[in-house]
C-alpha positions in Angstrom: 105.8 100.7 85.9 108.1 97.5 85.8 106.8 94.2 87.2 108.6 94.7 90.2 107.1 97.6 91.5 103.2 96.2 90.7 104.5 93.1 92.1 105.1 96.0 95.4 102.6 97.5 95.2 99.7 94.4 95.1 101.6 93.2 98.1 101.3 96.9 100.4 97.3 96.1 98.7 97.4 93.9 101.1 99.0 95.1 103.8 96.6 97.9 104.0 93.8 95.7 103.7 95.0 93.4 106.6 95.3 96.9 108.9 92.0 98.2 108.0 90.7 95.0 108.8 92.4 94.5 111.7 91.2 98.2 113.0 87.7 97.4 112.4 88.3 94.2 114.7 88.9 96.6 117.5 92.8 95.9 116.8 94.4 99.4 118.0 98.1 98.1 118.2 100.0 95.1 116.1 99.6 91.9 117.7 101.1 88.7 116.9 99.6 87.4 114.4 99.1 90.6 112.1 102.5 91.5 113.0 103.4 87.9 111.2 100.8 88.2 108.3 102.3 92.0 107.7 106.2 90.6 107.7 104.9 88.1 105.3 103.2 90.6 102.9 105.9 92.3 103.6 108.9 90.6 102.6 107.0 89.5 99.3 107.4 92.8 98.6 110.5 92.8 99.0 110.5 95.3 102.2 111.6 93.5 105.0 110.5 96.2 108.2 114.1 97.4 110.1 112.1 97.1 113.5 109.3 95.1 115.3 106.2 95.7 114.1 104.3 93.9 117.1 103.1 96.8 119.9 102.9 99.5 117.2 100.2 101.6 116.9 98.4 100.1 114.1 97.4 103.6 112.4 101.2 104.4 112.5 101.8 101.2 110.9 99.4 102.1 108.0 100.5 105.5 107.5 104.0 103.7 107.0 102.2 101.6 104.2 100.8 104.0 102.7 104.2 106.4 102.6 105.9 103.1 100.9 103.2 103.1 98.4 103.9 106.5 97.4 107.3 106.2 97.3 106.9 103.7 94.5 104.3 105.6 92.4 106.7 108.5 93.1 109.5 106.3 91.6 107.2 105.7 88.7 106.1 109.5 88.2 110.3 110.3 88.2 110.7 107.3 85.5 108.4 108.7 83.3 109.1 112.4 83.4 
C-alpha cells in the first residue's frame, strides 16, 4: 500500500467516524457543519465530493465512504496480485 492510499484511507477513518457520530447525535441527514468537517476530511484525502453533501441522507453518505474505502483496498488487492 503506498503512502498515498494510507494517507486515504486514515482520512475516510474519519469520515466514518464523524457520520457514526453524527447519527448517534440524532443527525439523520448532513447538516452544515458535518457537511464542512466531511469536505474537509475529504479533500485531505484527496476526494473532493462532485455534489453537495448538505441534505443527504447521512447513511447514504456513509455507505459512499465506505464504497471509497474499498475501492482503495481493492486497488491494493489488484497491485499485489
Amino acid at each position: 500500500m503506498t503512502n498515498l492510499q494510507r494517507r486515504r484511507l486514515h482520512a475516510l477513518d474519519g469520515c466514518l467516524n464523524l457520520l457514526e457520530d453524527a447519527l448517534e447525535r440524532g443527525v439523520h441527514r448532513i447538516n452544515g457543519p458535518v457537511g464542512r468537517e466531511l469536505k474537509l476530511r475529504l479533500g485531505v484525502a484527496g476526494l473532493i465530493p462532485d455534489h453537495r453533501l448538505e441534505g443527504r441522507l447521512t447513511e447514504r453518505v456513509l455507505d459512499d465512504v465506505f464504497r471509497l474505502q474499498g475501492q482503495l483496498i481493492g486497488e491494493d488487492d489488484e497491485l499485489a496480485g
